[in-house]
N, C-alpha and C positions, 0 to 999 in steps of 0.2 A: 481417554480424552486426548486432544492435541495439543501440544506445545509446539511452539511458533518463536520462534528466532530472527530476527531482523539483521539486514547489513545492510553494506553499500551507500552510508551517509557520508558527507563531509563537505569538508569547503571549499565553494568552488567560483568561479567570479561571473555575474550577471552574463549569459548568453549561454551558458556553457551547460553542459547535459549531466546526469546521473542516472543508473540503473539500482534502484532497490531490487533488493532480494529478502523473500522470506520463507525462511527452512523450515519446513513443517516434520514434526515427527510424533511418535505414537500411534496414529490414527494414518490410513490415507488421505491426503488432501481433494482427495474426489469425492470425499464423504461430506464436502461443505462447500458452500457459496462461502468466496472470501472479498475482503475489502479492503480498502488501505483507508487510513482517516490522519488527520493530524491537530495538531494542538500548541499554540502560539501560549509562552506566558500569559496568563492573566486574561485569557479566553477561555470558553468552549470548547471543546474539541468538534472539530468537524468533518464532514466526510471529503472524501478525495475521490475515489472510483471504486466498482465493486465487477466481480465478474462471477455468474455461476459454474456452477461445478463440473462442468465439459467446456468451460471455454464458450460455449454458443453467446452468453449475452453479456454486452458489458456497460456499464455506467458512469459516468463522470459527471465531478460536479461544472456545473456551467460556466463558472471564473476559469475552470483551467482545462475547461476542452479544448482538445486541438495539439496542446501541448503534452497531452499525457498519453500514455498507451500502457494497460493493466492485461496481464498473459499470465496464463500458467501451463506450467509444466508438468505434469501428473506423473513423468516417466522420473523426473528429479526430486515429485511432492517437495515443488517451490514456485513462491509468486513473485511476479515481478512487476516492477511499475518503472516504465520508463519515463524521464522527465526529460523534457528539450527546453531549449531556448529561458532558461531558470531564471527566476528574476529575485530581488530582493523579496518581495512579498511574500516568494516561495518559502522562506527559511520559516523551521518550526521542527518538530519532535514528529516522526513521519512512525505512524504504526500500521502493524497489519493484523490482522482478523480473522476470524470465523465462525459459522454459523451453518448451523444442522437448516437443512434445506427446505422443511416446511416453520422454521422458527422465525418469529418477527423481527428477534434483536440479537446481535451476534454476542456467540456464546464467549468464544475464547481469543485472548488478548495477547500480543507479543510487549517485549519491553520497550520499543519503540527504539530507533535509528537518527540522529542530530541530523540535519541538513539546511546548512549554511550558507546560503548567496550574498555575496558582496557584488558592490555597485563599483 
């Protein structure tokens, strides 16, 4: 199986960008469709973007398209999620993901990364 490591959180002031990163190891990262999702106290967790396993497709949820760009690196087996233009709304526990590529619901969970927008 894969273990999934998260980075690249912290605080940072309204407009201002971040690049998550999340290190896959065990497993190649070409062996799964991966996602990023996140989760506000006292919410849901929800999804964020996903992309499959070559790179060809990617998805974003509709609140934060435009602003986000989800890539992976298969030669680093690590995903990444760029975030632009960050706003307060954005702050929450940011995770990443995976999922065996005919599977409906992702299998494996990282610990999640803090990301902190101040206004």
């Amino acid at each position: 199986q894969v273990q999934l490591v998260e980075s690249g959180g912290g605080l940072v002031q309204a407009g201002e960008s971040l690049r998550l990163s999340c290190l896959a190891s065990g497993r190649t990262i070409s062996s799964y469709d991966m996602g990023w999702f996140r989760r506000v106290p006292g919410k849901e967790r929800e999804f964020v973007a996903s992309i499959s396993w070559n790179g060809d497709s990617a998805h974003y949820a509709g609140s934060r398209k435009g602003r986000l760009i989800i890539s992976i690196d298969n030669a680093k087996n690590t995903l990444h999620l760029q975030m632009n233009n960050l706003k307060p709304e954005d702050t929450a526990v940011y995770y990443c993901a995976a999922k065996y590529r005919d599977s409906a619901t992702y299998d494996y969970w990282g610990q999640g990364t803090q990301v902190t927008v101040s206004s």
